[in-house]
C-alpha positions in Angstrom: 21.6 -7.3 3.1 18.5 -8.5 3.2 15.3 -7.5 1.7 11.5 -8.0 1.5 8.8 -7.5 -0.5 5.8 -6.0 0.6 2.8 -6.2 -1.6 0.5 -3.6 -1.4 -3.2 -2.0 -3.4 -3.2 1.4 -2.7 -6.5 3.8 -3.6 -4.7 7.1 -3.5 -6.3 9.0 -6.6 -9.9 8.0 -5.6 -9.9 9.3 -1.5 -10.9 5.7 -0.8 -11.4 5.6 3.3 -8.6 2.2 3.0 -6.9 3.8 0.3 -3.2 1.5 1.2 -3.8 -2.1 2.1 -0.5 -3.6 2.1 -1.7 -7.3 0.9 1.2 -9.4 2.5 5.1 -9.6 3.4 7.2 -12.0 1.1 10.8 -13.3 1.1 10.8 -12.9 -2.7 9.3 -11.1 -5.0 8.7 -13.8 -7.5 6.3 -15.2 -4.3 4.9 -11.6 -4.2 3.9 -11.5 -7.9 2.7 -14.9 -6.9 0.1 -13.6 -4.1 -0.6 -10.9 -6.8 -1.4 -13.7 -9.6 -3.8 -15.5 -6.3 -5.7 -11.9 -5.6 -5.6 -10.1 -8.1 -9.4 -11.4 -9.7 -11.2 -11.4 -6.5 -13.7 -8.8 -5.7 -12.3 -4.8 -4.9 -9.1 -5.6 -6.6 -10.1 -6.6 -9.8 -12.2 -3.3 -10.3 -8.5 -1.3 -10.2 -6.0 -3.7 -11.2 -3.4 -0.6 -11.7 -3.4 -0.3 -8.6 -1.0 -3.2 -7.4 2.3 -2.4 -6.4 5.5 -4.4 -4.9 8.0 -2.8 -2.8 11.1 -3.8 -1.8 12.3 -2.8 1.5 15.8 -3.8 3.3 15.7 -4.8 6.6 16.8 -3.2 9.7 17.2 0.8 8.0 14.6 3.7 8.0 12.7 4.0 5.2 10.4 7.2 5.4 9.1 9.2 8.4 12.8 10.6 9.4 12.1 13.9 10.1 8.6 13.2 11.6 5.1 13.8 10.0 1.8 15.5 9.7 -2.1 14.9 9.1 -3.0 16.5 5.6 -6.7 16.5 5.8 -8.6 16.6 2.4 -12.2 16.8 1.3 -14.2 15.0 3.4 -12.2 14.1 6.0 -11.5 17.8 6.2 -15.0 18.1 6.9 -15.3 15.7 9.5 -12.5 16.6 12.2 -14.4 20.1 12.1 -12.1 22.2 10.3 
């Protein structure tokens, strides 16, 4: 089985317009905490260092979206596809 580690910022609780930026895709996660350790003083990610994360994800399986998906709109962006 094998496995990656996807490191990601994600901006959820604040409605940021990028709210998920997945960062980069490691073989490891000691090199993930490693990017982390690179980025995580530089401007935007410094001002919310909670919100780091590091996912692991094996390869070649589903890992969300099974059943299909739909658009939640909220606050603004509510606003703007004219609802």
């Amino acid at each position: 089985m094998t496995k990656i580690h996807v490191l990601s910022h994600d901006q959820y609780d604040i409605g940021a317009p990028d709210y998920e930026k997945w960062v980069g895709v490691y073989s490891s996660r000691e090199r993930a905490e490693q990017a982390l350790a690179r980025l995580r003083n530089k401007p935007g990610f410094r001002e919310r260092p909670e919100a780091w994360e590091i996912l692991e994800w094996e390869l070649d399986k589903d890992h969300g979206w099974r059943d299909g998906y739909a658009t939640i709109y909220r606050g603004e962006d509510y606003a703007k596809e004219g609802r």
